[in-house]
N, C-alpha and C positions, 0 to 999 in steps of 0.2 A: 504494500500500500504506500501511496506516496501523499505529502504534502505538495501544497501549491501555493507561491506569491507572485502576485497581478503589480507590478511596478509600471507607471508613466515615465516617460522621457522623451525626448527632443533630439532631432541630428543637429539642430542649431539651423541659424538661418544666415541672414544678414547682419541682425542687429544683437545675434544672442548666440553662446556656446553650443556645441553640441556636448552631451552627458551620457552617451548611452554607455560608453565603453568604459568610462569609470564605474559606473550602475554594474556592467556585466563584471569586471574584474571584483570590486568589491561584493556582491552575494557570491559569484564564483569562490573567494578566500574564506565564505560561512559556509558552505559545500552545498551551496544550489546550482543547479544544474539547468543550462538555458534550456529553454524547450521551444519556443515559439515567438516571434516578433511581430504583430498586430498596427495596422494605423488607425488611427480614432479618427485624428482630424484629416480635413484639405485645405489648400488653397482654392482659391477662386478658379486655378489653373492645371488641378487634378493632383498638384506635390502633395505629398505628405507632410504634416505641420510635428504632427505629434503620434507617438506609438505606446502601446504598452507590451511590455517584456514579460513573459511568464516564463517563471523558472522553478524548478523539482528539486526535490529531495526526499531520499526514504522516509517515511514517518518511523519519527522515533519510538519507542515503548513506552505507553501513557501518554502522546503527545496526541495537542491537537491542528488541527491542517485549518486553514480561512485567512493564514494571516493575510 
């Protein structure tokens, strides 16, 4: 059985960073496991503005998954 966390982030644009890769490295060093990268938003122009990153890992013993 596995846990699941739903994180947002940004490739960055113009006026702002992009974050994903710090987002993946740091849950990657809590031992989450990318699973899937999702776009929420658009532009007017069909880009992608914003995504969200779900990442896995075993469910611990006695834990619980939703974070």
């Amino acid at each position: 059985m596995y846990e699941y966390k739903f994180v947002e982030t940004s490739l960055g644009g113009f006026f702002s960073t992009s974050t994903y890769r710090e987002t993946i490295k740091s849950n990657a060093s809590d031992g989450w496991k990318l699973v899937q990268v999702l776009p929420l938003e658009y532009t007017g122009y069909g880009k992608p503005k914003s995504y969200e990153i779900i990442f896995e890992r075993p469910l611990q013993q006695g834990g619980k998954s939703g974070e």
